[in-house]
C-alpha positions as CSV (number, residue, x, y, z in Angstrom):
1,X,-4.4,-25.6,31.6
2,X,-1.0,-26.5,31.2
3,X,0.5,-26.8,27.1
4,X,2.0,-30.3,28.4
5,X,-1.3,-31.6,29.7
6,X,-3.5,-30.9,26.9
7,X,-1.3,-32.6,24.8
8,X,-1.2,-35.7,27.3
9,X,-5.3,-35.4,26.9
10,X,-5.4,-35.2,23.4
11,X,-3.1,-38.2,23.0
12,X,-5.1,-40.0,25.4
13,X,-8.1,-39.6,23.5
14,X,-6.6,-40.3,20.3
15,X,-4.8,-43.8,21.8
16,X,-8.4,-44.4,23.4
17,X,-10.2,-43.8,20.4
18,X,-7.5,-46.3,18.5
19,X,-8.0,-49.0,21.1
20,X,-11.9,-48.6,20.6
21,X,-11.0,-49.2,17.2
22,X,-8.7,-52.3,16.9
23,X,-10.5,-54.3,19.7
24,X,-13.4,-54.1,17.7
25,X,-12.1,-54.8,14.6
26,X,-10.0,-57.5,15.1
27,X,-12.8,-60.5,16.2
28,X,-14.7,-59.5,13.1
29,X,-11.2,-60.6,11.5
30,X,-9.7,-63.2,13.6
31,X,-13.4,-64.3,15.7
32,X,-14.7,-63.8,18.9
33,X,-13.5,-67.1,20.4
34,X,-10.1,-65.1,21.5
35,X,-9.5,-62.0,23.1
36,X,-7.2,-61.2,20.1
37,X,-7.7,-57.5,20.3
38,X,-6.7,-56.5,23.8
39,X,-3.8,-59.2,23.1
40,X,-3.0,-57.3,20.0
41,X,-3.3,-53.5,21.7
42,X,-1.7,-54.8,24.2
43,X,1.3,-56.2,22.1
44,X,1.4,-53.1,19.7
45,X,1.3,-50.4,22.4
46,X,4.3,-52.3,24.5
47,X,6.5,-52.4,21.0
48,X,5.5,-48.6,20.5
49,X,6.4,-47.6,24.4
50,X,9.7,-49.2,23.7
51,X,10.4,-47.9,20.5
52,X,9.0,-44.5,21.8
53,X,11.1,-44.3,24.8
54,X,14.4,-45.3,23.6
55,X,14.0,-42.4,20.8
56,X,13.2,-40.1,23.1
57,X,15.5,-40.8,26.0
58,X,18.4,-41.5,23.9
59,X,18.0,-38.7,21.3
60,X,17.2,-35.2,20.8
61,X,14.4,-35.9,17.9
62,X,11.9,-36.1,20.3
63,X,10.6,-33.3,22.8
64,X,10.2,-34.0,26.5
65,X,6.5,-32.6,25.7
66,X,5.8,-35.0,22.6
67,X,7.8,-38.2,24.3
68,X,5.3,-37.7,27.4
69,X,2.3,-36.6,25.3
70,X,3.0,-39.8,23.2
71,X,3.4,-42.6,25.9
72,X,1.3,-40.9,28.7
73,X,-1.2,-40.0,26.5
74,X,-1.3,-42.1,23.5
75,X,-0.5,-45.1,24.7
76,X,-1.8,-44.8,28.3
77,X,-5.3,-44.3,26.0
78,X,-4.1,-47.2,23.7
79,X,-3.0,-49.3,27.0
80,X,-1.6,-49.0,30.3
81,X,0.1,-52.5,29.6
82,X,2.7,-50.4,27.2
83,X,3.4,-48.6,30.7
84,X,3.7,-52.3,32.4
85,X,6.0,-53.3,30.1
86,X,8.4,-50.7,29.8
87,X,9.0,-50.5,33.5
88,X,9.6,-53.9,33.7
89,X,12.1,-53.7,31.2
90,X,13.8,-51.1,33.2
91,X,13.9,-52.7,36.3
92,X,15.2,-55.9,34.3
93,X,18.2,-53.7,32.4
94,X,19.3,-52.3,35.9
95,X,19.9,-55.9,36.9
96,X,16.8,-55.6,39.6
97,X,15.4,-59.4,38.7
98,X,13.5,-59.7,42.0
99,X,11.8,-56.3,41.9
100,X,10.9,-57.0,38.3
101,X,9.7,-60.9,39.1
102,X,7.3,-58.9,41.7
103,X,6.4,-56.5,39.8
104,X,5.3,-58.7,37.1
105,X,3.9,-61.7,39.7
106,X,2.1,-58.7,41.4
107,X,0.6,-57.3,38.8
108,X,-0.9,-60.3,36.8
109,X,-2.1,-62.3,39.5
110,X,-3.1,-59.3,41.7
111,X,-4.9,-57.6,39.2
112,X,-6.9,-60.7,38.3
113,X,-8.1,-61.1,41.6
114,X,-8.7,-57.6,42.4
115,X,-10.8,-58.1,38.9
116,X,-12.4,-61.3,40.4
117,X,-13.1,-59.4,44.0
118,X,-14.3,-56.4,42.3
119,X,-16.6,-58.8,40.0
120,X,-17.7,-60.4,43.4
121,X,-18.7,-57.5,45.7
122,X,-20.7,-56.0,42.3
123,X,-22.6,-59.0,42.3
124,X,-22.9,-58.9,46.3
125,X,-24.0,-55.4,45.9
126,X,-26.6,-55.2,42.5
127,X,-26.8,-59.5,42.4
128,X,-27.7,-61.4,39.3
């Protein structure tokens, strides 16, 4: 296996494990009534992507490996949101509003009704 994608595993299993964590942790806190959790993964892994990818795109104190192994891995375990986000951003810093607008208009209302169709053809298939 290659050295760079056993770390990417690893970090995926760590972020995963850490998602696990805080999304169950945080309605025992906060209540159940809100889906604080994911809103708070969500929120914390797009802060770390950011932090994690100016660091290790504009410096030399992080590794190729460890900058991929951090934000593939860790945070694509923590949240594929972080990923969302930072791409975004990019598209927004190169001055590419309508590709951004899309991409964000794309994503949140396509997802949710791929999640609703998806919910739908279950229910077609098993019912209840």
């Amino acid at each position: 296996m290659d050295s760079r994608l056993m770390w990417v595993c690893l970090g995926g299993a760590a972020g995963t494990a850490a998602r696990y964590w805080l999304t169950g942790w945080i309605p025992q806190v906060l209540g159940p009534a809100f889906p604080w959790g994911t809103l708070l993964v969500n929120a914390l892994g797009s802060f770390l992507i950011g932090a994690v990818m100016h660091v290790g795109l504009s410096t030399e104190l992080l590794s190729p490996t460890l900058r991929v192994a951090l934000t593939v891995g860790v945070m694509g375990g923590f949240t594929t949101y972080s990923s969302f986000s930072f791409e975004t951003l990019r598209l927004m810093q190169e001055g590419a509003w309508g590709p951004a607008l899309l991409y964000v208009s794309a994503t949140v209302l396509g997802c949710l009704l791929l999640c609703a169709a998806g919910f739908s053809a279950a229910k077609a298939l098993v019912g209840t």
